[in-house]
C-alpha positions in Angstrom: 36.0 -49.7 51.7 38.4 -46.8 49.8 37.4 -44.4 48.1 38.5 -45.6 44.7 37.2 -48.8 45.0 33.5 -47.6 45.9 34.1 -45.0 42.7 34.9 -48.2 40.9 32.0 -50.3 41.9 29.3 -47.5 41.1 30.7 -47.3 37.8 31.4 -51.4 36.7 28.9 -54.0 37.1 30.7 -56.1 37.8 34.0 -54.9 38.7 36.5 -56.5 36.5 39.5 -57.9 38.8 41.9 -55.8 36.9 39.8 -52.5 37.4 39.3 -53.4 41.6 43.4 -54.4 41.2 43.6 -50.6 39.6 41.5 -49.0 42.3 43.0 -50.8 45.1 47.2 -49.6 43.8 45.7 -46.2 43.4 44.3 -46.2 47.0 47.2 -47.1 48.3 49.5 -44.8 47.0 48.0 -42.4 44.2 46.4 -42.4 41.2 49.4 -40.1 40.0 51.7 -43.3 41.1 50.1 -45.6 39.7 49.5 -44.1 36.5 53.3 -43.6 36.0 53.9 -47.1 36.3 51.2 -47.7 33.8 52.9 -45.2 31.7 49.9 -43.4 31.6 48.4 -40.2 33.4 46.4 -39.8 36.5 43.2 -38.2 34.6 43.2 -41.8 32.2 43.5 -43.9 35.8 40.4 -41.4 37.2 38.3 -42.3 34.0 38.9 -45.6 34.3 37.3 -46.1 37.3 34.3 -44.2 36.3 33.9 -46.7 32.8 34.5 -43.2 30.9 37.9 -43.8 29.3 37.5 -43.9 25.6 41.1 -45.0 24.3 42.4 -48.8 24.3 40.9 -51.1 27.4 42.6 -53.8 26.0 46.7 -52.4 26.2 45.5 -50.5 29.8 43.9 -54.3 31.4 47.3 -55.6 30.4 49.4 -53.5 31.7 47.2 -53.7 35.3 47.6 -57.1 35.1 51.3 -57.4 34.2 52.4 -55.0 36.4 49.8 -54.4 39.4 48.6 -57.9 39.4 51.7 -59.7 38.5 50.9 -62.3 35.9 52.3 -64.9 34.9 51.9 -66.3 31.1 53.6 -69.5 29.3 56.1 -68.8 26.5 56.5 -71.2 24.3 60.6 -69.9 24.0 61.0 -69.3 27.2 58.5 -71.0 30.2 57.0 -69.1 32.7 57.4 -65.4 32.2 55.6 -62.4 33.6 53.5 -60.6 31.9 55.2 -57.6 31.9 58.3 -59.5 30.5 56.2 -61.1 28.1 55.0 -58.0 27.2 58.1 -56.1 26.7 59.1 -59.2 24.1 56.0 -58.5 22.2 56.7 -54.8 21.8 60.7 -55.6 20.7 59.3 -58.4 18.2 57.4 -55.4 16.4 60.1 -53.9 15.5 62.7 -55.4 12.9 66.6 -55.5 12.3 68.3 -56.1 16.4 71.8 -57.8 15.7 71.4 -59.2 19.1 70.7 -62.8 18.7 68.5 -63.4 21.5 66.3 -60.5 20.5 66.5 -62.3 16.9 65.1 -65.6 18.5 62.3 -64.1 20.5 61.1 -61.9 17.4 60.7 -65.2 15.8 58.9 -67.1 18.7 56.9 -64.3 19.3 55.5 -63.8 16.3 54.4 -67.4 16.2 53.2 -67.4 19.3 49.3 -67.6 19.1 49.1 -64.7 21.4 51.1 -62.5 19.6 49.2 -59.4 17.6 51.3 -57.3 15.4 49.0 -54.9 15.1 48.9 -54.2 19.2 49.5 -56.2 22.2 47.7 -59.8 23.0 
């Protein structure tokens, strides 16, 4: 078992399968790797793993699962979409006044999507 993972399981019981997705990517390149790609720093991955991050669970569990764990979600506009695309849709929708039409239309399905919070992310 790596090192990460046994951290991992010391500290969640039971391991969620987005914190085991987390520990697994940062075993098998870095915790410094995978933070970036999280957008986040290695420290935040490392208490994470130990259950001792205080900030926002919710955004960090989406953003393993969109972009370590590859997720799929159903948009009502558009089908099957990853996460991460659904994501990135949700974050544009937030903020008002694109002239670009299809930016237009997915502020409007997003925001009556039933998984759409204004206030943060799904």
């Amino acid at each position: 078992m790596s090192d990460r993972l046994t951290l991992a399981r010391e500290h969640w019981s039971p391991l969620p399968d987005w914190v085991e997705a987390l520990a697994r990517a940062s075993d098998a390149t870095s915790q410094n790797q995978v933070a970036k790609r999280l957008g986040y720093s290695a420290p935040v991955v490392s208490l994470l793993l130990r259950r001792a991050y205080k900030g926002d669970l919710l955004r960090i569990e989406e953003l393993v699962r969109a972009e370590l764990m590859q997720e799929r979600r159903d948009c009502p506009a558009l089908g099957e979409i990853r996460l991460a695309e659904c994501l990135h849709h949700q974050d544009q929708a937030k903020n008002p006044g694109s002239p670009n039409p299809l930016r237009a239309n997915m502020r409007r399905a997003c925001h009556a999507c039933p998984i759409f919070n204004k206030e943060g992310t799904t």
